[in-house]
C-alpha positions as CSV (number, residue, x, y, z in Angstrom):
1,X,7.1,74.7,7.8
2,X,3.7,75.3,9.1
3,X,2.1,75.6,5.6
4,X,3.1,72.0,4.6
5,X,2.8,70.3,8.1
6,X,-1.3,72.2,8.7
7,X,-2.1,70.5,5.2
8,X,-0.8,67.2,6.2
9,X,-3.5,64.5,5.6
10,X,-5.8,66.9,4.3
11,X,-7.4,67.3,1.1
12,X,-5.8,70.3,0.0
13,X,-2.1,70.8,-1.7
14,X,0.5,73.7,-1.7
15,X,3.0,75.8,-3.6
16,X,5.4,77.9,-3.0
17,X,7.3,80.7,-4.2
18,X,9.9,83.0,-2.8
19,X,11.6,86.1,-3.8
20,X,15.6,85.8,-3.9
21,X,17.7,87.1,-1.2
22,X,14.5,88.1,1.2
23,X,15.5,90.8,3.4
24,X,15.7,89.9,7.5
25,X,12.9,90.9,10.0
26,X,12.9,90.9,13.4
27,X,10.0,89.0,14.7
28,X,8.8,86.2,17.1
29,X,9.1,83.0,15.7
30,X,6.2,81.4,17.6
31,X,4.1,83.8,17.0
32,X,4.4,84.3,13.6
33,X,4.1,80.0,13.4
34,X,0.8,81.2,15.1
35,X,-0.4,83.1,12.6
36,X,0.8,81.2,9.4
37,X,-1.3,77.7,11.3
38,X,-4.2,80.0,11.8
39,X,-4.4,81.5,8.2
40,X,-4.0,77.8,6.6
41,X,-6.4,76.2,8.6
42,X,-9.0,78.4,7.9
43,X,-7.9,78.3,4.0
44,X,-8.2,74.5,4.3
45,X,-11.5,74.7,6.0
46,X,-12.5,77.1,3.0
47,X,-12.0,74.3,0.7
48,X,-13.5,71.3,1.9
49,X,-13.3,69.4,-1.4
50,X,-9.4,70.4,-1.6
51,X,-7.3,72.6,-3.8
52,X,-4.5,74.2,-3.7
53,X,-3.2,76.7,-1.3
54,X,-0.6,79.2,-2.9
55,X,2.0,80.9,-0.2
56,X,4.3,83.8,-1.5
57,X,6.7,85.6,0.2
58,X,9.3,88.4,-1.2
59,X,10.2,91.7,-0.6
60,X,8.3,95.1,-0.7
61,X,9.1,98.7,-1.1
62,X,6.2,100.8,-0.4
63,X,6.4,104.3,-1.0
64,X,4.1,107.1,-2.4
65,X,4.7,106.2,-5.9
66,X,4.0,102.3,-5.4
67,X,0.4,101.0,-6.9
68,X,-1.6,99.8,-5.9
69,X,-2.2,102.1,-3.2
70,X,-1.9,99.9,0.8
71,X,-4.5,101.9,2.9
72,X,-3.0,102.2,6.6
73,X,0.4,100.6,5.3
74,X,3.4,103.2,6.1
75,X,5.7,104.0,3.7
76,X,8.9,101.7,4.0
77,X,10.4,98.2,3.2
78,X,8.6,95.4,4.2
79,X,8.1,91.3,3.8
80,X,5.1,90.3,2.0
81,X,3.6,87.0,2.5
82,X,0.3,85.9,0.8
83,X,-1.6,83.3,1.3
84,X,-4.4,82.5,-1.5
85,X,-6.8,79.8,-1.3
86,X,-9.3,78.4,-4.1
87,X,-12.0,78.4,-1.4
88,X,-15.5,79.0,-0.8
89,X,-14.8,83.3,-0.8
90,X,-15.9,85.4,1.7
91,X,-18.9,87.7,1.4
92,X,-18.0,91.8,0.4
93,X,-20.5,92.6,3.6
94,X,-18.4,90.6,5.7
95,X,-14.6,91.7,5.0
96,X,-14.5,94.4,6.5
97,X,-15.3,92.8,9.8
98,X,-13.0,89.3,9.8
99,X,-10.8,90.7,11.3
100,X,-13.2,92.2,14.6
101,X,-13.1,90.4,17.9
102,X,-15.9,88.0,18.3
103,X,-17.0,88.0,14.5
104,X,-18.0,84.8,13.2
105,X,-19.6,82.7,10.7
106,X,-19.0,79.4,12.2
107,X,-21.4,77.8,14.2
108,X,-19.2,76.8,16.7
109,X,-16.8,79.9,16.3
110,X,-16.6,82.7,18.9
111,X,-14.0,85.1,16.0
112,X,-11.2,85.3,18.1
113,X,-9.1,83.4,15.9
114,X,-8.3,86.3,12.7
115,X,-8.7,88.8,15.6
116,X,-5.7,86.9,17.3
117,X,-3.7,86.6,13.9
118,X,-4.5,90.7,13.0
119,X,-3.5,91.7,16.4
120,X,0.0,89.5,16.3
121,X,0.7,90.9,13.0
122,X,0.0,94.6,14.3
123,X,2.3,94.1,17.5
124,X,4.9,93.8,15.1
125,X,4.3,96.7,13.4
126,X,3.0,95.4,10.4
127,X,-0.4,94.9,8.5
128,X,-2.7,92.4,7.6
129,X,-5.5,92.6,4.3
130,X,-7.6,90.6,3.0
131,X,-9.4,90.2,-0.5
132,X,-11.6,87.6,-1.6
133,X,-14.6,86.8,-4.5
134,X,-17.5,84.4,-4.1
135,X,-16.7,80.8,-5.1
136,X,-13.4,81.6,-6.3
137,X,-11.1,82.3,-3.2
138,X,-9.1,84.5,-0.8
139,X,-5.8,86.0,-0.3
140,X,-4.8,87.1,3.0
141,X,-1.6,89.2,2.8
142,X,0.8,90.0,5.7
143,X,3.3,93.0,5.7
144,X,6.6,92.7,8.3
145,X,8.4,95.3,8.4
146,X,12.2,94.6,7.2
147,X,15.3,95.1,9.4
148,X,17.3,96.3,6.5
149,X,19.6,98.8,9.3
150,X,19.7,96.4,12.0
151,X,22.8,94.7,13.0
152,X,21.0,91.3,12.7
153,X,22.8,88.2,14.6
154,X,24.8,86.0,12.8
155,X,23.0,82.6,13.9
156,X,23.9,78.9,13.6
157,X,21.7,77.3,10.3
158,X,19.6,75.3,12.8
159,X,17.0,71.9,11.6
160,X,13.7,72.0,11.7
161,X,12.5,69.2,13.7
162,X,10.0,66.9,11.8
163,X,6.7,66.6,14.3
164,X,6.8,63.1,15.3
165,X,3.3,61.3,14.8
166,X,1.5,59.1,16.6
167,X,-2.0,57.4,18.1
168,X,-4.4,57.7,21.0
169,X,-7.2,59.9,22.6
170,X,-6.3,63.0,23.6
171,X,-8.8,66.0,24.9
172,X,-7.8,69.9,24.6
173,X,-9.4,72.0,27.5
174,X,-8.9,75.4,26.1
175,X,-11.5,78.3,26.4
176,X,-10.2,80.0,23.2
177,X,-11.4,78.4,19.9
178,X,-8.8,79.3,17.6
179,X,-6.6,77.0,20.5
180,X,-8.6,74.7,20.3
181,X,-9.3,74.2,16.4
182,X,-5.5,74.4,15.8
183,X,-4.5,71.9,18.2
184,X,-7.0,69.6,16.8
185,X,-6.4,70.5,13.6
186,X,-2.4,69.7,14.1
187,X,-2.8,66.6,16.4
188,X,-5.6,65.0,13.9
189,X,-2.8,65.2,11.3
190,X,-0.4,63.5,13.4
191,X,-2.6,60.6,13.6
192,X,-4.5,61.2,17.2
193,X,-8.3,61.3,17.5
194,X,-8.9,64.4,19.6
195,X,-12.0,65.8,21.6
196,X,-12.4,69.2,23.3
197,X,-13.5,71.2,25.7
198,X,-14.5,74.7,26.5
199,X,-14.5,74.8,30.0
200,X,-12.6,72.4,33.2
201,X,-16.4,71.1,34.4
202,X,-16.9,70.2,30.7
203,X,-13.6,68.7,30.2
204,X,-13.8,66.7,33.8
205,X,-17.2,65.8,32.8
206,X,-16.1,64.3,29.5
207,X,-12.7,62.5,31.0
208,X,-15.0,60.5,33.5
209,X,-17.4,59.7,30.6
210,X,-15.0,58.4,28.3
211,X,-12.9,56.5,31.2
212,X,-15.7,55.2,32.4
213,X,-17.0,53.6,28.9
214,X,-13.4,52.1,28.5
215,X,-12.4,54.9,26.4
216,X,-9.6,56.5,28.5
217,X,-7.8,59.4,27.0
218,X,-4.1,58.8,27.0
219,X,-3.3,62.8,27.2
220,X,-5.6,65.6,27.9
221,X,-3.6,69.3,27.4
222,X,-5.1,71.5,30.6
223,X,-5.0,75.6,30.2
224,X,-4.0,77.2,33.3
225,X,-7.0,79.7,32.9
226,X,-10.4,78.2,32.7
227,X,-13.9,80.5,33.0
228,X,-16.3,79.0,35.2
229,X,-13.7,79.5,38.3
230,X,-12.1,76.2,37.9
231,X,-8.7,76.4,36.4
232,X,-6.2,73.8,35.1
233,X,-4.6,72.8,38.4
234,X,-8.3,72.4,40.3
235,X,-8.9,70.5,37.3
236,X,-6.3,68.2,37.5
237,X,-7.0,67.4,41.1
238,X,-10.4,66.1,40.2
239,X,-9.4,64.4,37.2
240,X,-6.8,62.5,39.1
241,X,-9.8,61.4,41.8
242,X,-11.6,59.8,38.5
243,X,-7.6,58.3,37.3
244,X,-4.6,58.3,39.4
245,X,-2.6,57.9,36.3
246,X,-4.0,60.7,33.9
247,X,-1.7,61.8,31.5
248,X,-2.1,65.8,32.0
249,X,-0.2,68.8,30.3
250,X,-0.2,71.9,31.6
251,X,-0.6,74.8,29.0
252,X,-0.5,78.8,29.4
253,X,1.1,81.7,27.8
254,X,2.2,83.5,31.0
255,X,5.5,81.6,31.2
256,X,6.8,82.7,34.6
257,X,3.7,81.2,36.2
258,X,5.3,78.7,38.9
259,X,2.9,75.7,37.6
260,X,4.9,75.9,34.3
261,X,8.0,76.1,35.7
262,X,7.1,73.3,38.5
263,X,4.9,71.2,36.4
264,X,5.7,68.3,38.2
265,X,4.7,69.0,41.6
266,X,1.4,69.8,40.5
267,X,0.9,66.5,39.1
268,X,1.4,67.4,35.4
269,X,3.2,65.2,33.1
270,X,4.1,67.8,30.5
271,X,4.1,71.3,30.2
272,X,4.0,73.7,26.8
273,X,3.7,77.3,26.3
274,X,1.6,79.2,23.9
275,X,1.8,80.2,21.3
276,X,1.7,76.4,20.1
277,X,4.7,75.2,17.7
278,X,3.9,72.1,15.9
279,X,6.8,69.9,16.1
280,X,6.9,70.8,20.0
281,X,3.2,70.2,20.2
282,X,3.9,66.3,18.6
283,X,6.9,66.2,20.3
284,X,5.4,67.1,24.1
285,X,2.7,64.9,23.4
286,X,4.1,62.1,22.4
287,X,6.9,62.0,24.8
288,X,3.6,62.2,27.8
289,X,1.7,59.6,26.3
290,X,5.1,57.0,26.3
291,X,6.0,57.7,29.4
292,X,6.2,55.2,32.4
293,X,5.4,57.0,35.1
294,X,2.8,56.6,37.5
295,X,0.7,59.9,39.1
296,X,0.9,60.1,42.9
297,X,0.0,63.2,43.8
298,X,-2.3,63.3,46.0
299,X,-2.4,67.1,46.8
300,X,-0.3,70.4,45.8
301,X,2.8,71.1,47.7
302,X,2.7,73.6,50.2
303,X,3.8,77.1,49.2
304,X,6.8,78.9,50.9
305,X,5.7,81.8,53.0
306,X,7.8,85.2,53.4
């Protein structure tokens, strides 16, 4: 559950209720794991003396005689989630606009991160709203539509796996800060101590500082697209000049790049796809950080021509 596993070893608590016999909906699981993370980590960062975090979900009929009236919310049957925090409260001037691209109150924010969430939820035709008061809190609520006429697939009841913890350094090079802040916000849980980077020259910069104090990372998690003109693989390369046996993870959403499908060959150890699940994050991570191997690539493989 990514409610319960973003709040682990934090000061906050949960609770949780849910409607009886929710209707299905159609949506990707990843992404919606996305969205959940990115909601509680900002609810926890809201409350930085703890509280509690209260997640809903049940079913809604919205129609013309439903009140209170949903502006830009179609009429039909939906899942409702809310999340509500006891947290700091976000200023009236500023609601309209969380949800804009690059909007930000954080220093070190760049407001991609509710931008990401609100366009996820919208490219499943659904809605996103938020409602908040000054020093009291804020509830972000999520409408999916249902799939109440679709033949829905009878599946196999299938276990969550429980992330697997650990220890060690591991760095994040990842130019989009909601990546980053939710990868550090789910590996510090699991017991890492993690740095970050913006950029591969930043990251490369920071690898050979901390090797060279003694401080080694044992993983550093590499996105494929870098600004600056150095991307994950040119990155690599010079991070295996400063240590032959860097443990590096190759990371992208475009699945059906050849590096992810080839990790190997590139000199990766591990490979993971965004959107980030947390039990494969743990899982990918700690498998790289235990393994035995030794890096000897010294160069990429050669491409087939024609």
């Amino acid at each position: 559950m990514p409610v319960s596993f973003s709040l682990r070893g934090s000061h906050s608590r949960s609770e949780f209720q849910f409607g009886a016999d929710l209707w299905p909906a159609e949506i990707d699981p990843g992404q919606i794991s996305q969205v959940i993370g990115n909601l509680v980590v900002n609810a926890d960062q809201a409350m930085p003396n703890g509280g509690t975090l209260y997640v809903g979900c049940e079913n809604f009929r919205y129609n013309a005689n439903t009140t209170p009236v949903v502006p830009d919310l179609p009429p039909g049957d939906y899942i409702r989630i809310k999340i509500r925090d006891e947290g700091v409260g976000i200023p009236e001037q500023n609601l309209k606009r969380v949800f804009d691209p690059y909007f930000t109150t954080k220093p070190k924010g760049n407001g991609l991160g509710l931008a990401t969430t609100y366009s996820i939820i919208k490219n499943h035709n659904g809605l996103m709203t938020v409602e908040s008061q000054l020093h009291v809190g804020s509830t972000f609520t999520v409408y999916l539509p249902a799939a109440l006429h679709q033949q829905m697939p009878l599946e196999q009841p299938r276990a969550i796996p429980a992330a697997l913890s650990g220890s060690g350094r591991v760095l994040i090079v990842d130019d989009e800060e909601s990546v980053r802040t939710l990868v550090h916000f789910t590996l510090t849980r699991l017991g890492y101590q993690v740095m970050t980077a913006e950029t591969a020259l930043e990251g490369v910069n920071l690898y050979r500082e901390k090797f060279q104090a003694g401080e080694r990372f044992d993983a550093v998690i590499l996105d494929l697209t870098l600004p600056g003109g150095m991307g994950g693989k040119e990155a690599l390369k010079k991070l295996i000049e400063i240590d032959p046996t860097v443990n590096a993870i190759v990371s992208s959403g475009y699945a059906t790049d050849a590096t992810m499908s080839r990790y190997q060959d590139f000199g990766f150890r591990g490979v993971i796809a965004k959107p980030y699940e947390a039990a494969e994050l743990g899982k990918v991570v700690h498998d790289v950080i235990h393994s035995d191997h030794v890096n000897v690539v010294s160069d990429y493989p050669m491409q087939a021509v024609g």
